[in-house]
KETOR-950980 format. One line per field, with one value per residue: residue number from 1; chain; x, y, z of N, C-alpha, C in turn. Coordinates in pm, whole numbers, plus 50000, padded with zeros to 5 digits. Layout:
kolvex: NUM:...
mido: A:...
n.east: X:...
n.north: Y:...
n.up: Z:...
ca.east: X:...
ca.north: Y:...
ca.up: Z:...
c.east: X:...
c.north: Y:...
c.up: Z:...
***
This chain:
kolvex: 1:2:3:4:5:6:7:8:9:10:11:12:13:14:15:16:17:18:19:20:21:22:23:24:25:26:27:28:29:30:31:32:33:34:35:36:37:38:39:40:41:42:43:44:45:46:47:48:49:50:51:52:53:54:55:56:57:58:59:60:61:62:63:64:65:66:67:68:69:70:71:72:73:74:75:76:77:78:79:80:81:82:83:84:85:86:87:88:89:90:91:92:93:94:95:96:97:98:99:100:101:102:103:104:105:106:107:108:109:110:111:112:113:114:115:116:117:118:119:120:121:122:123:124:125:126:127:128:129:130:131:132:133:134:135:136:137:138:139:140:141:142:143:144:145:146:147:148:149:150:151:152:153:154:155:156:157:158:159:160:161:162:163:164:165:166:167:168:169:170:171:172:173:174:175:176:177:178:179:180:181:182:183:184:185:186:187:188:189:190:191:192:193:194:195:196:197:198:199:200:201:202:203:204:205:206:207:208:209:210:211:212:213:214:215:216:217:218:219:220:221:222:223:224:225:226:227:228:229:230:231:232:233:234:235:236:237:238:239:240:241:242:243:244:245:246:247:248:249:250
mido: A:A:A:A:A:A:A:A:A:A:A:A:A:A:A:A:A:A:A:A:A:A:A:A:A:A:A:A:A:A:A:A:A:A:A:A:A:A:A:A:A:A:A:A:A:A:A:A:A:A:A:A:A:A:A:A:A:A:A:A:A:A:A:A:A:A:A:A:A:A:A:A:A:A:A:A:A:A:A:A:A:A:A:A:A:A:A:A:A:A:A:A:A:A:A:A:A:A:A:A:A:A:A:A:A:A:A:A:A:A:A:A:A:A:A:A:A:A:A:A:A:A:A:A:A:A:A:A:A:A:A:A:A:A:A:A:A:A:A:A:A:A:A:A:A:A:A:A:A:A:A:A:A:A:A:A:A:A:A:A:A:A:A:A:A:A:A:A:A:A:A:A:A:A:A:A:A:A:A:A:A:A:A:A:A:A:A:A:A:A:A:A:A:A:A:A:A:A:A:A:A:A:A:A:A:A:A:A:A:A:A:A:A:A:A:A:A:A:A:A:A:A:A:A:A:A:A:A:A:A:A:A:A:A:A:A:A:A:A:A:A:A:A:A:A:A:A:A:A:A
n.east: 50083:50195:50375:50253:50123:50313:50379:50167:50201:50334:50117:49884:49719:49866:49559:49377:49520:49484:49153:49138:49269:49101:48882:49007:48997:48838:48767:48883:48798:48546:48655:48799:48618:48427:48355:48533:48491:48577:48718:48956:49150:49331:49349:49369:49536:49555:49552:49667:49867:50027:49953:49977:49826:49878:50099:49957:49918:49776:49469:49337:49517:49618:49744:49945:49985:50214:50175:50370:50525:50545:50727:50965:51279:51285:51304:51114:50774:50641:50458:50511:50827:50749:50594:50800:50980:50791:50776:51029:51032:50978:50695:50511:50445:50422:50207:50037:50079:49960:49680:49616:49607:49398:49234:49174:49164:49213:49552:49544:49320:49397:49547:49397:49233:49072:49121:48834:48654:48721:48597:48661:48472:48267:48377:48475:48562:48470:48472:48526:48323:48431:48689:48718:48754:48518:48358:48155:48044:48165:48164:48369:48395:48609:48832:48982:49264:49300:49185:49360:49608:49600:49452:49725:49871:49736:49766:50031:50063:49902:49644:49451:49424:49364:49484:49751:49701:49458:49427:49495:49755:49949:50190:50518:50711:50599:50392:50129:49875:49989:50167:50354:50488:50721:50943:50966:50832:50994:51194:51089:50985:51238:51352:51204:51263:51067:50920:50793:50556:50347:50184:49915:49867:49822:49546:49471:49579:49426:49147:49204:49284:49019:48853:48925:48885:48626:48461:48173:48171:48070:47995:48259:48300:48149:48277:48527:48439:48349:48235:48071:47993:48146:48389:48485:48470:48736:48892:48790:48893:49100:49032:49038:48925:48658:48513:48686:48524:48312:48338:48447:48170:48066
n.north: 49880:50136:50174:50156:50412:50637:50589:50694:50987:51130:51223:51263:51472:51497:51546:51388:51113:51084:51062:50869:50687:50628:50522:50305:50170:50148:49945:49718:49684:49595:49317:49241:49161:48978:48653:48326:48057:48137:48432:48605:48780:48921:49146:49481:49580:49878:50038:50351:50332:50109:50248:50503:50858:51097:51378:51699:52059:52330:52388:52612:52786:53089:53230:53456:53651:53936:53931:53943:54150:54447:54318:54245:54404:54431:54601:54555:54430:54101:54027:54153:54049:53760:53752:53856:53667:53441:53532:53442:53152:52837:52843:52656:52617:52915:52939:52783:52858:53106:53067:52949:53134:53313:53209:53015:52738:52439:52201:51956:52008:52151:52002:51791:51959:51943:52055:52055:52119:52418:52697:52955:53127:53148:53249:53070:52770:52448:52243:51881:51687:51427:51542:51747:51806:51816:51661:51760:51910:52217:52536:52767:53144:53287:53548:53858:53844:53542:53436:53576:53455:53191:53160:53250:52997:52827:52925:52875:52555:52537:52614:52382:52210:51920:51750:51742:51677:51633:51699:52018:52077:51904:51677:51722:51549:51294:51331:51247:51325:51531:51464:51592:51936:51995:52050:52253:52472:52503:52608:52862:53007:53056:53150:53395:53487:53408:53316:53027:52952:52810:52612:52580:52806:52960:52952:53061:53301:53372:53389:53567:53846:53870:53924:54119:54292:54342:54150:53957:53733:53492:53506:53459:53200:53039:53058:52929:52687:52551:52330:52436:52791:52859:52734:52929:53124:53154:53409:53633:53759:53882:54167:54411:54665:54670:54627:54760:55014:54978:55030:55266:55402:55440
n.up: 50000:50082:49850:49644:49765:49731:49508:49339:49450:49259:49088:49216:49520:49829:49974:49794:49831:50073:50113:50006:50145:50334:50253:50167:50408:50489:50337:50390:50677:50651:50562:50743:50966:50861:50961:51093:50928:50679:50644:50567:50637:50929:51046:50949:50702:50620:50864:51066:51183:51062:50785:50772:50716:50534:50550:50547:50342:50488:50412:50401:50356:50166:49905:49651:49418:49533:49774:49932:49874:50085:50244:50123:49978:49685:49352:49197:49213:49336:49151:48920:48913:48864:48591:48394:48425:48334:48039:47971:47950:47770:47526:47543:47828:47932:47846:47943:48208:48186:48119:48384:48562:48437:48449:48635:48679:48808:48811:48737:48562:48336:48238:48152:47952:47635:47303:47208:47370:47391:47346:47116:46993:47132:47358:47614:47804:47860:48153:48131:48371:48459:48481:48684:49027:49171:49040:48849:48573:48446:48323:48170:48195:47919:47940:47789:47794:47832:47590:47419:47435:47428:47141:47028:47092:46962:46724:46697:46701:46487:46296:46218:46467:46562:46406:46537:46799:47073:47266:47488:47631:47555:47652:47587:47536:47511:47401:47502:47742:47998:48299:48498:48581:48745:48667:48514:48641:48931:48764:48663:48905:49034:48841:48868:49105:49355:49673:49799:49647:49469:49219:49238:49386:49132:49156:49344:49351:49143:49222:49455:49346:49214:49396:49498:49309:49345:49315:49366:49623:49573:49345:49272:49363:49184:48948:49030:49079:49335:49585:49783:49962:50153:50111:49977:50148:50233:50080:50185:50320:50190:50068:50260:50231:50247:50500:50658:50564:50652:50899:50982:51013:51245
ca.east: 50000:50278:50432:50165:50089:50417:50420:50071:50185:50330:50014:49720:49756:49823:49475:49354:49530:49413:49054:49148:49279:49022:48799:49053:49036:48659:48728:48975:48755:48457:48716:48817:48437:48391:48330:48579:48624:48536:48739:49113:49268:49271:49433:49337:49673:49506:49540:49710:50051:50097:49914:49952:49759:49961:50097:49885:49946:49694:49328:49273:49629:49576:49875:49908:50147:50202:50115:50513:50586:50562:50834:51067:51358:51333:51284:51030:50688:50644:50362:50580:50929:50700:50554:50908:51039:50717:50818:51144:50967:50909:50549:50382:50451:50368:50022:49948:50034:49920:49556:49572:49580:49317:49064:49154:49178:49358:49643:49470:49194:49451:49662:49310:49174:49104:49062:48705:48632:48727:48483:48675:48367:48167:48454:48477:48635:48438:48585:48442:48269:48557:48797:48680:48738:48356:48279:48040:48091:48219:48220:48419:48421:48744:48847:49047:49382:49295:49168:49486:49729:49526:49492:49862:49924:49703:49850:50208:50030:49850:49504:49371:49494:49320:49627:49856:49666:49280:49493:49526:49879:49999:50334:50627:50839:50525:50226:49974:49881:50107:50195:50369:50556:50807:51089:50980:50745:51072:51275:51012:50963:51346:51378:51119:51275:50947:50976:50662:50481:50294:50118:49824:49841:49769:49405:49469:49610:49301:49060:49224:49222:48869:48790:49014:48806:48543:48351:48098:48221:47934:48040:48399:48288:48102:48411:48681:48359:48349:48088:48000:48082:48222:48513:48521:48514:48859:48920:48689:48985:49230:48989:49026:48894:48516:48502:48729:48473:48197:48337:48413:48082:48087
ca.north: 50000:50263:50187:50221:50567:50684:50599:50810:51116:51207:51292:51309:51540:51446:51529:51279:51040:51038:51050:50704:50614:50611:50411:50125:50162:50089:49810:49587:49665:49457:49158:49189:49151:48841:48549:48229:48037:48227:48520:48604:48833:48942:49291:49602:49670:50020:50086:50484:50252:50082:50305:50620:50953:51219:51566:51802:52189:52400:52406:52790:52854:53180:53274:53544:53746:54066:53912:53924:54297:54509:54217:54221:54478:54437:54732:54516:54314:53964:53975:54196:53938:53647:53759:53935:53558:53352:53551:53386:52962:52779:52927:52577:52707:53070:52891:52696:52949:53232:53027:52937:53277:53422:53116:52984:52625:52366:52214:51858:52047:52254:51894:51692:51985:51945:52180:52078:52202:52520:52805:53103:53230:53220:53288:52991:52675:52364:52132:51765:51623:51334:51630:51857:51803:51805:51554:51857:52013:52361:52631:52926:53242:53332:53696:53874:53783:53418:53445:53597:53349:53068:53224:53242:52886:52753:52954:52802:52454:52531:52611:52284:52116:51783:51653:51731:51591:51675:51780:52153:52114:51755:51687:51806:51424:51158:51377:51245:51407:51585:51439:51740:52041:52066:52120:52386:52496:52538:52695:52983:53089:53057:53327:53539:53497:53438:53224:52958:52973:52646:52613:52560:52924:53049:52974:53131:53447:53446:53449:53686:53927:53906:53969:54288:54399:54423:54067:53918:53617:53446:53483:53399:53047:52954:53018:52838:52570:52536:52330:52555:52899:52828:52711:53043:53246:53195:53505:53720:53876:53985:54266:54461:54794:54658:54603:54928:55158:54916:54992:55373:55492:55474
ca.up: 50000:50110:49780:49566:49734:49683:49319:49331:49502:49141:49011:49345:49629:49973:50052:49774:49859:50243:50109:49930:50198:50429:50125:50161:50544:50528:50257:50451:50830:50621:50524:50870:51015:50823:51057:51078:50890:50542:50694:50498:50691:51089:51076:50890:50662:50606:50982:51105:51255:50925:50649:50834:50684:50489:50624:50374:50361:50581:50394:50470:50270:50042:49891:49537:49383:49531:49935:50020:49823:50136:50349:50057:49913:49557:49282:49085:49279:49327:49037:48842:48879:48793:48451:48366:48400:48247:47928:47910:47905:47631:47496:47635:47986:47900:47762:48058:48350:48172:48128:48477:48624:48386:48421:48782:48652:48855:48682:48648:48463:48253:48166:48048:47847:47492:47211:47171:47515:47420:47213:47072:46931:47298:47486:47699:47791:47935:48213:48154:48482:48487:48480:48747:49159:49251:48925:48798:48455:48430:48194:48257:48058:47911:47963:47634:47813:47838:47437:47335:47509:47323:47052:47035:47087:46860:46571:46703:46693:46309:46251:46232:46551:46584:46355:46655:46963:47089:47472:47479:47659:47577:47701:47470:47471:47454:47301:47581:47903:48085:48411:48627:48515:48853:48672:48447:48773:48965:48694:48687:49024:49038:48806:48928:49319:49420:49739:49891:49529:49408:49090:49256:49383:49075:49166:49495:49309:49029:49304:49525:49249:49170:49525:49549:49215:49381:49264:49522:49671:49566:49184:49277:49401:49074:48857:49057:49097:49448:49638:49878:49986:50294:50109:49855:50227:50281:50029:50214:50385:50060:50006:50408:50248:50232:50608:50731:50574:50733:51050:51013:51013:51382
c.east: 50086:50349:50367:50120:50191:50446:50271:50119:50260:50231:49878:49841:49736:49656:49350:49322:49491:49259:49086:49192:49200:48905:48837:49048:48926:48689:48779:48842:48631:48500:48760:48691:48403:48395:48416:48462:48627:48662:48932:49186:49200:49303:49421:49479:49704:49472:49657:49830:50080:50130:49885:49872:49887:49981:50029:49880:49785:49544:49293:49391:49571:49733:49844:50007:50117:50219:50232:50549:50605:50716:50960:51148:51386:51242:51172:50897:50703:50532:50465:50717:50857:50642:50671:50961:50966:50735:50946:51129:50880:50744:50439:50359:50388:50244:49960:49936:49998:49709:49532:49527:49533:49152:49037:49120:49282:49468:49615:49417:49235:49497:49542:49240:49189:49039:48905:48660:48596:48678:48595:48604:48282:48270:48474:48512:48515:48481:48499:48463:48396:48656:48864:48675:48585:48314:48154:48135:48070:48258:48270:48418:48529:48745:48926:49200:49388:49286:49265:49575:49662:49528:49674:49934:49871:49752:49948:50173:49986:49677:49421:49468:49474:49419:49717:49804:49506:49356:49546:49689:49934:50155:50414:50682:50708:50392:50113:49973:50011:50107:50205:50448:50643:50898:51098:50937:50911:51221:51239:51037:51140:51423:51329:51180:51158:50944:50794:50573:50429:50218:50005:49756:49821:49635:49398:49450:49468:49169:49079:49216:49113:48835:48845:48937:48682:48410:48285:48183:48138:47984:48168:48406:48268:48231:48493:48555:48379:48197:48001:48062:48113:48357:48579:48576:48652:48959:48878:48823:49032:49155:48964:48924:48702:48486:48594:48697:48311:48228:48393:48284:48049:48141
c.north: 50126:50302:50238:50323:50608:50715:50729:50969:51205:51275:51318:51397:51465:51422:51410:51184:50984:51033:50863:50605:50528:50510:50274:50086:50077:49973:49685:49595:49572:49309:49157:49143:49036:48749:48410:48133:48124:48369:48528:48691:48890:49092:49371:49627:49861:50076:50195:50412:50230:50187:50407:50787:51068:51324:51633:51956:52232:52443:52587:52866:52885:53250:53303:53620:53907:54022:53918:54090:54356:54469:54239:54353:54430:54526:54677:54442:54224:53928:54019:54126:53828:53653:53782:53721:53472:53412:53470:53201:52948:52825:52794:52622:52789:53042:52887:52814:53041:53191:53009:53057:53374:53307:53072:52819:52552:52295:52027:51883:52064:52078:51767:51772:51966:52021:52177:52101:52334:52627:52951:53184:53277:53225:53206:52888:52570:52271:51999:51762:51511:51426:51701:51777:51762:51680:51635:51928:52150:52449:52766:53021:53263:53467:53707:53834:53613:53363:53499:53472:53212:53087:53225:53083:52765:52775:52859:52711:52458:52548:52471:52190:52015:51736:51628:51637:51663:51743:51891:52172:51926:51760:51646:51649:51308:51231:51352:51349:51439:51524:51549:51817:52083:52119:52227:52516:52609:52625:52850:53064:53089:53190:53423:53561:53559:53309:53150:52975:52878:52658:52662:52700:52977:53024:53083:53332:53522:53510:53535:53823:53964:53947:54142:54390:54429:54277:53986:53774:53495:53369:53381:53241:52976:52974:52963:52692:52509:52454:52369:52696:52934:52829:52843:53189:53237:53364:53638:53834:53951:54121:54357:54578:54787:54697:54753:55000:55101:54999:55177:55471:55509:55556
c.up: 50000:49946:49667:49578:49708:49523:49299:49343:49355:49062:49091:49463:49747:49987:50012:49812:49969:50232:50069:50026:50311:50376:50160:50272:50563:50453:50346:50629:50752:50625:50634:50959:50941:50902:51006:51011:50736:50544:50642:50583:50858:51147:50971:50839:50673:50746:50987:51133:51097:50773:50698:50704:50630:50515:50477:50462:50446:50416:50356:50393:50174:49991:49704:49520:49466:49731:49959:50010:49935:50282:50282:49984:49768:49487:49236:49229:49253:49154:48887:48764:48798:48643:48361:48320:48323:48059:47884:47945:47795:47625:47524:47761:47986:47902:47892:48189:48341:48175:48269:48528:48567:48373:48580:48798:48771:48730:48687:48555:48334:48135:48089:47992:47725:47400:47214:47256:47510:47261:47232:47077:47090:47392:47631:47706:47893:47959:48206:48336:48546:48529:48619:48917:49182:49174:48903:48691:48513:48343:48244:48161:48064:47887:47851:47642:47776:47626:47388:47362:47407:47222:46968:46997:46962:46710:46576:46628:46561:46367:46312:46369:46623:46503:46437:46786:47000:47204:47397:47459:47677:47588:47594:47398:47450:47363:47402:47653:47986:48197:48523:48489:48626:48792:48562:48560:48868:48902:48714:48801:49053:49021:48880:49080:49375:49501:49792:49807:49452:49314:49147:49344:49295:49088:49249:49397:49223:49148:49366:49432:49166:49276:49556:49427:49271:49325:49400:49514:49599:49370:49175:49314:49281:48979:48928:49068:49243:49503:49722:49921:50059:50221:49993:50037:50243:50248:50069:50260:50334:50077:50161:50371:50262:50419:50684:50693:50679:50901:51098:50988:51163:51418
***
C-alpha cells in the first residue's frame, strides 16, 4: 500500500490520497468483520501505525502574487518578477500558467483539456465532469487575456489542431497528458525569486484578484467551481477595504 501511494503522490495530492485512503480503510475493516472460517485476513493493513495519513498543507492557505511585496527589498513586485520571467519559458509554459491565472483552473483540469472544450467564438472553455474536483461540469468564461494566450498557441500549433493531439497542453516528449511540470514549475519561480509559490496558487492568486476587484464572493465560488461557499470564504479577507469603511461609520 505505502508503495503504491508513493508511486501516486506524482500525480494526486496528499489530501487525495488520504481521502482514498480512508475508502481502503473501510474496505479491509469489512474483510476483517467476516466470521471464521470464510474470513482472509485478521488485521486492517490500512490501519494509522501501518498506512499512516499524509501531512497536507493547511486548507485555509491563500497565497498570490504581490502578498510578500511590502516584506521584501526588491525594485520590481512579486507579480511583476514572475511575469518578467514567464516571458522567458518555452510558449507551452507561457500557455498553461498564463491560462491558469486568467481562468483559475487547477492544473489537472489545465493537463486533460482538449481543444474541443474550448469556444473562441463564445469565449469559453468547458471542464468535463471526469475532469473537474467536485465531478460537475464547468464552463468558465474566458476573459480577452485568456483568448489571446490561446489564441497564440494555437497559431504556434497550426490552425487545424486535431492533427497534433485533441489535449490543449499535451506533454512536449510523449504527446499524451502531461503528468507534472516541477521542473519547468521550479525553473520559473526561480527566476522570478518568488519564494513559497505552488502552481496551485495560481488559483489562489486568480481568486484573490477578483475579490480585490470588487467581485461578490458568491460569483467567485462559481468560477473556481466550488461546492459551497464556505470554502470560497477563505478570500473574504484579501479585500480589508470593504470592512474598514463598514466599521468607520461609527
Amino acid at each position: 500500500l505505502l508503495k503504491h501511494r508513493t508511486g501516486r503522490l506524482k500525480t494526486a495530492a496528499p489530501q487525495t490520497l488520504n481521502r482514498d485512503r480512508l475508502a481502503i480503510h473501510a474496505l479491509f475493516e469489512v474483510a476483517v468483520s467476516i466470521k471464521e472460517p470464510a474470513r482472509l485476513i485478521s488485521i486492517n493493513p490500512a490501519n494509522k501505525k501501518d498506512y499512516p495519513p499524509l501531512k497536507t498543507v493547511n486548507a485555509e492557505r491563500v497565497r498570490y502574487l504581490g502578498q510578500h511585496d511590502e516584506y521584501e527589498n526588491f525594485s520590481k513586485g512579486e507579480r511583476q518578477r514572475f511575469m518578467d520571467a514567464l516571458k522567458t519559458m518555452p510558449l507551452n509554459i507561457q500557455t498553461l500558467v498564463g491560462l491558469a491565472m486568467n481562468s483559475g483552473c487547477r492544473r489537472g483540469e489545465l493537463f486533460s483539456l482538449e481543444w474541443s472544450s474550448v469556444s473562441m467564438k463564445e469565449h469559453t472553455l468547458t471542464l468535463d465532469a471526469t475532469t473537474t474536483k467536485t465531478s460537475k461540469k464547468r464552463t468558465i468564461p474566458l476573459n480577452s487575456k485568456a483568448l489571446s494566450i490561446l489564441e497564440k498557441w494555437r497559431n504556434q500549433k497550426g490552425k487545424n489542431v486535431t492533427h497534433i493531439s485533441g489535449l490543449v497542453f499535451p506533454s512536449q516528449i510523449t504527446g499524451k497528458r502531461m503528468v507534472d511540470i516541477k521542473k519547468s514549475w521550479a525553473t520559473l519561480v526561480k527566476r522570478a525569486e518568488v519564494t513559497d509559490f505552488r502552481f496551485h496558487d495560481l488559483r489562489h492568486d486568480f481568486a484573490s484578484r477578483l475579490v480585490l476587484a470588487g467581485v461578490p464572493l458568491i460569483e467567485v465560488r462559481d468560477l473556481l467551481g466550488h461546492s459551497s461557499i464556505e470554502m470560497t470564504q477563505r478570500y473574504a479577507h484579501v479585500n480589508p477595504e470593504k470592512l474598514r469603511s463598514a466599521v468607520e461609520v461609527l
